[in-house]
Each structure stands twice: as C-alpha cells, then as structure tokens.
N, C-alpha and C positions, 0 to 999 in steps of 0.2 A: 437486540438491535446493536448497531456500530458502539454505543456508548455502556453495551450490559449484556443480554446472554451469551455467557461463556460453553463452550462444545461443553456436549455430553461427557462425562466421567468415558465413554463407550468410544465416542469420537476421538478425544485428546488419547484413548490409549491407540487406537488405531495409527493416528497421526502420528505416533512416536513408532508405532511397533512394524506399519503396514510395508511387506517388501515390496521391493521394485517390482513394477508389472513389466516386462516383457512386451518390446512393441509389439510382439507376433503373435501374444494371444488375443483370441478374439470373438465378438458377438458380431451376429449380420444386420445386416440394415436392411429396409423392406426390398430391395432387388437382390439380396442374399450375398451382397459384399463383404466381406471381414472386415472389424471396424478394431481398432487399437486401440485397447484401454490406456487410459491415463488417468494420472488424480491427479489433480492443480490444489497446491495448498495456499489459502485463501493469506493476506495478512491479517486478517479481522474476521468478526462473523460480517456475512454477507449486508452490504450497506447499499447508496447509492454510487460509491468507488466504483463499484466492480458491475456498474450496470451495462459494460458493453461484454464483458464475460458471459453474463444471463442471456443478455437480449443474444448472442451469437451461440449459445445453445440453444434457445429456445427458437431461433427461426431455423435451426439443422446446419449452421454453419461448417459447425464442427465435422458431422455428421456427413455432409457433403466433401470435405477433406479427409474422411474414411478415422475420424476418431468416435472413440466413446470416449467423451469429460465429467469427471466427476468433479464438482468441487467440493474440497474438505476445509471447513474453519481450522485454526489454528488452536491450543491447548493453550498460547502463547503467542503474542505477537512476534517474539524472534525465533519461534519455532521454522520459517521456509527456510534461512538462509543453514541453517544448522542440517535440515530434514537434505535440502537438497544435495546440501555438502558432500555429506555421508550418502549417498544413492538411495535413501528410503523412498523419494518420494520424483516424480518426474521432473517438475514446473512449479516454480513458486512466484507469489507475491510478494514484492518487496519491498524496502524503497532506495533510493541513489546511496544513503546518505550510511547506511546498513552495509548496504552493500560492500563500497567503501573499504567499510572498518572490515567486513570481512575478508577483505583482500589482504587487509593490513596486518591482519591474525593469520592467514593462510590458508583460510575457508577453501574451498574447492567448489566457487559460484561466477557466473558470470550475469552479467545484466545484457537479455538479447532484443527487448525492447520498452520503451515504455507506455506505459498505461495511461499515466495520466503527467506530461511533459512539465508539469509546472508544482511547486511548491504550496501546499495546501497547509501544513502547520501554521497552528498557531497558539498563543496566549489568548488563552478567551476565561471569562467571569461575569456572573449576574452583577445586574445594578447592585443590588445590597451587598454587596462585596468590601466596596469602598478599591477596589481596583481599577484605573481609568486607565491609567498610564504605567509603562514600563516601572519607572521609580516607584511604583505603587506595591511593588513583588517584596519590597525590603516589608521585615516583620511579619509576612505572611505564610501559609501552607500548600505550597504548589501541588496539585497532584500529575504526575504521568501514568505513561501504560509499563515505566521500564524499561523500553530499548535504551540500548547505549546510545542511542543517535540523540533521547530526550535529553535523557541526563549531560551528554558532551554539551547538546544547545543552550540550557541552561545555565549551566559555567560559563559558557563564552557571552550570553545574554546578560548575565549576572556582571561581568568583569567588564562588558562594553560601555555597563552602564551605570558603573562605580557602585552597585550596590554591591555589600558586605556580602558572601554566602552563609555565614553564619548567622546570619539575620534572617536568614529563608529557609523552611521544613522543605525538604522535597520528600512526599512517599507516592511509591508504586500502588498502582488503584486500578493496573490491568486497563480493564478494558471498561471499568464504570464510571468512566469521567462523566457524562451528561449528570447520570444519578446523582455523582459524588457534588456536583455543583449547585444540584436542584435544592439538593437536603441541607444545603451548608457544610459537608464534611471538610471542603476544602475551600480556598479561597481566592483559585485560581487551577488550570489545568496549564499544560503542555503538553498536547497531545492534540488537539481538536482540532477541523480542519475548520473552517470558514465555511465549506459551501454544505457541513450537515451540520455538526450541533451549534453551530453560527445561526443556521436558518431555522434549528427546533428551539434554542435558545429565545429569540426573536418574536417566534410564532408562540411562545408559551407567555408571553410581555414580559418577560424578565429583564429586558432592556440592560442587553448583555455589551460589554468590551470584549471586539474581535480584534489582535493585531497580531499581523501576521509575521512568522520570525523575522521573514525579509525585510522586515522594517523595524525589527532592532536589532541587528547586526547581524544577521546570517546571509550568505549570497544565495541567490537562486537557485535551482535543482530540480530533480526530477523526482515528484512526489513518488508514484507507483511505476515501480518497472518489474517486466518477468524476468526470472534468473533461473538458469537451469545449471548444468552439472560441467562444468569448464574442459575437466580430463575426459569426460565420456563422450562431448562433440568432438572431441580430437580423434575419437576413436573408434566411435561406434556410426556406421552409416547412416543406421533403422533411425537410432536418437535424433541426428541431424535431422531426419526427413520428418519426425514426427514435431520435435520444434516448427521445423517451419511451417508445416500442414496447422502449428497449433496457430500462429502466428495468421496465419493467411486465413484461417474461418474467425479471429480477435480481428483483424480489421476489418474484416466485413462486418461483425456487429457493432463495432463502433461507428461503422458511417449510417447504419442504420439509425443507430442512437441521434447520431447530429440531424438527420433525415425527420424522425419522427421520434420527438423527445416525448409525444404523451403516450403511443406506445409502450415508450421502454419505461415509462413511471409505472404501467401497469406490470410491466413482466419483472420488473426488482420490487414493489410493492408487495407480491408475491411470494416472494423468496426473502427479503429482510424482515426479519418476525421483528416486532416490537414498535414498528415505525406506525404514526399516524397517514392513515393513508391519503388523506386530505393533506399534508405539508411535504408527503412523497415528488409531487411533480414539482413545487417549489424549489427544492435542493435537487431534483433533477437538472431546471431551468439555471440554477447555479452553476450545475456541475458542465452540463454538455459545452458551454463557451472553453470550459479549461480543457477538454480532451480533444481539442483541432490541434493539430502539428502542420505547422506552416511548411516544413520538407517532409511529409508525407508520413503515414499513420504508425508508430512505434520509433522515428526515426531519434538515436541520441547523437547528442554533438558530443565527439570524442574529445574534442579541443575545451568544450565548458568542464567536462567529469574531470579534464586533469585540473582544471584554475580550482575547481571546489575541492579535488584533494589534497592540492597543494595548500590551498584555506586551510583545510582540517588538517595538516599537521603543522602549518604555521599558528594554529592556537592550540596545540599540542591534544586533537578531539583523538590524532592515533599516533601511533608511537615508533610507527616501521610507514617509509613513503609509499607512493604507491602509483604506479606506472597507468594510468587509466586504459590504455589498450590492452592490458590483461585483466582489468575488473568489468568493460564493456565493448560490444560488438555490432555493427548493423548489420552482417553476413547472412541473418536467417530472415530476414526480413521479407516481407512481398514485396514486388521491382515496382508493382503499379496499383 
C-alpha cells in the first residue's frame, strides 16, 4: 500500500538499472499498430494518487495514443526526479516542491503537467498520540518518507512556529508511515496526504489529527506533477511526441475518473495491494474533488511555481534561485 510495500529487491534494481526504451521500439495493438514502449516511474507504490494513470490504461488510453505504459514503483521516493535526470527512465512522478530543488541542484527535469494541482501533505497522528496541534510536534518523533521536500517543510514548519528543532526526532520510515503510526513507532508523520492515510486513519477510529502544511506555514503547490527529461525535449522529436501522446491518453483518464469515481475505485483497488477495499472508494471520493483544474486537465500556473520558489529560498529550503520557466512547461499539453 501507499503507506508500506516497498518494490521488489527485482523491481528497485530494475528502477535503477533499466535503459531508456527507445520511442521506436515496439509491440502491436490488436489492428497491428506499433505501439511505443514506455515506463512511467511511479512516486510511490501504486495508491489512490495515481488512480487517473490506472484508470487511462486500463480503458486503452494509452493504447489509443499508440503507447505501451508500464508503471514502475519507485525503490525510493526521490528515485523519478534522479531516474529521469540521467535518461534511465522516460516519465516520472513527482511533486512541484522536488522538482524545484531539483532545478536548484541542476537535475536535468522539467514538470510538463500536473497530476494532482493542489497540495495534499500533511501532519497527521492517531488520537493517542497527544498531537493535536502544530505546537504539539515539540518533544516528539516525526517520521517522513525522506525527500528533501519533508525535511526543508519541517524546518520551515518548526521555525514558523517557534518550536525548537532540537526538541523534535525526525527519522526517515520510507514509505511505512500508516504502519509506523498504527504501531506507535512514531508520534506523528510528515508525509501523509489527507485524502488516504487521513481517510484509513479515520476509517480504522483512531480518531486521527490531519493538518495540512498549508495551514502551518507552507503556500500552496502542486502536490503530483509528471516530469520528464528537459535536454531530450529540446532535442528529440519522437520524446516530445511521446510526452504529449503520454499526456493526452493521462487526461482522458482522469476525466473519466471525475465521470465515474466508482469505477476507477474498482480499477486502482486492483492495482494498490494492501488497501481495504471497502475504504478504497472513500479516498477515491476524497481524492476525485482535488484532481479538477479549473484551466484545464495538467494545466500549471507558471506565475504560482515562481512565488513558491521564490518562498523556498526565501526560507533558505534551496540554496541557488530558480527561474520557474526552466523547472515547468504547459507546451505538451492537450489544447482541449
């Protein structure tokens, strides 16, 4: 699940080792089309995030836009923006806030749409925690997944809101934050979004505290966006066209999503091992309100990416500025 199985030993080598596929090779589709492999590397194992990915393979989206998509989990949550950088891997998962910093570092990523337009992090913890409130983090054990994006939010969360950091454990717990909160290991996450382990949380009575960053100091953003290879759309035709082909069968399954959310509870029910399948349409019904874009489906405001990276190094989250029209694009996008 979102909150615990980590890839295979087989998969995370893949993820690190697997070459670039070539748009031009290819498997047919039943009228004997050539179809272009790709791999899309997941940020996460497969959740309810990524339910308009599913649902636009599984209705032939993809397929209809002449690709083959695989999705691959990550070995690592910062595993896309690193895989993409370096050309291992086509298409990745991301989020704004990553991105960003990898701009800031020199990564070789661009964000060419998003997934899911709105900021889903948060601070979440069981009742028995004694965490209600922000102030509540002093003297406690946070756990994240590790990005740099947690740890930057954390300091700037920490410092907005006069608690000491020396007063807070932060360790890395990957990807088992639900686990790690169930058992008592930690005492609080930074990592979870609200609309899943907010609503497994909820659904198990553990009569959890959800708040969301944006409501202790962090500005808005765009939770999940795809990022692909920045130098190779500059230069490669086939990449562009396959971008956007990727892009153009991603909104179609996400309107499907907003269309018929008990469907797509069935078709990511499916594909996210671990999840109850009974509390699946639940965090569907959370999730599908956050994946409308009022200017149309992946579209990012270039004007918000610079005020957020201008944030992030006015609280010093990177350390080189960062021009937002070179960390994001709407160029590949579908016109309608």
């Amino acid at each position: 699940m979102r909150a615990k199985r980590l890839a295979s030993g087989v998969a995370a080598l893949l993820a690190v080792t697997l070459p670039l596929v070539a748009c031009g090779d290819d498997d047919s589709s039943s009228d004997g089309e050539a179809l272009r492999k790709t791999t899309v590397l997941l940020d996460w194992d497969p959740n309810p995030d990524h339910v308009a990915l599913y649902t636009a393979k599984k209705a032939g989206f993809f397929t209809d836009a002449g690709l083959d998509v695989t999705f691959q989990p990550p070995s690592d949550p910062s595993d896309p923006t690193k895989l993409v950088s370096t050309g291992k891997i086509d298409i990745g998962i991301s989020y704004e806030p990553e991105t960003i910093i990898s701009g800031s570092q020199g990564l070789d990523v661009i964000a060419v749409g998003a997934l899911v337009p709105t900021a889903l992090l948060s601070i979440a913890a069981t009742g028995d925690s004694g965490v209600r409130t922000v102030a509540d983090l002093a003297g406690k054990t946070i756990g994240t997944p590790g990005l740099q994006t947690n740890d930057a939010f954390l300091k700037t969360i920490l410092a907005k809101n006069d608690i000491d950091p020396a007063s807070v454990k932060s360790v890395s717990i990957a990807q088992d934050l639900l686990s790690a909160m169930v058992a008592g290991n930690v005492d609080a996450t930074l990592g979870s979004y609200r609309n899943i382990e907010g609503v497994d949380l909820a659904e198990r009575g553990l009569n959890p505290t959800i708040i969301p960053v944006t409501e202790a100091g962090v500005p808005d953003y765009d939770e999940l966006v795809i990022i692909a290879q920045k130098s190779r759309l500059k230069s490669d035709p086939a990449y562009q066209q396959l971008v956007r082909d990727f892009l153009s069968g991603l909104a179609k399954g996400n309107a499907k999503v907003i269309d018929d959310p008990a469907g797509a509870s069935e078709i990511i029910a499916a594909e996210a091992e671990g999840y109850d399948e009974a509390i699946v349409p639940k965090m569907i019904d959370a999730t599908v309100p956050l994946l409308k874009n009022d200017e149309g489906f992946g579209h990012q405001d270039v004007a918000d990416w610079q005020a957020f990276a201008d944030w992030m190094k006015s609280e010093e989250l990177i350390e080189k500025a960062v021009t937002a029209s070179e960390v994001v694009t709407n160029e590949y996008l579908p016109t309608s």
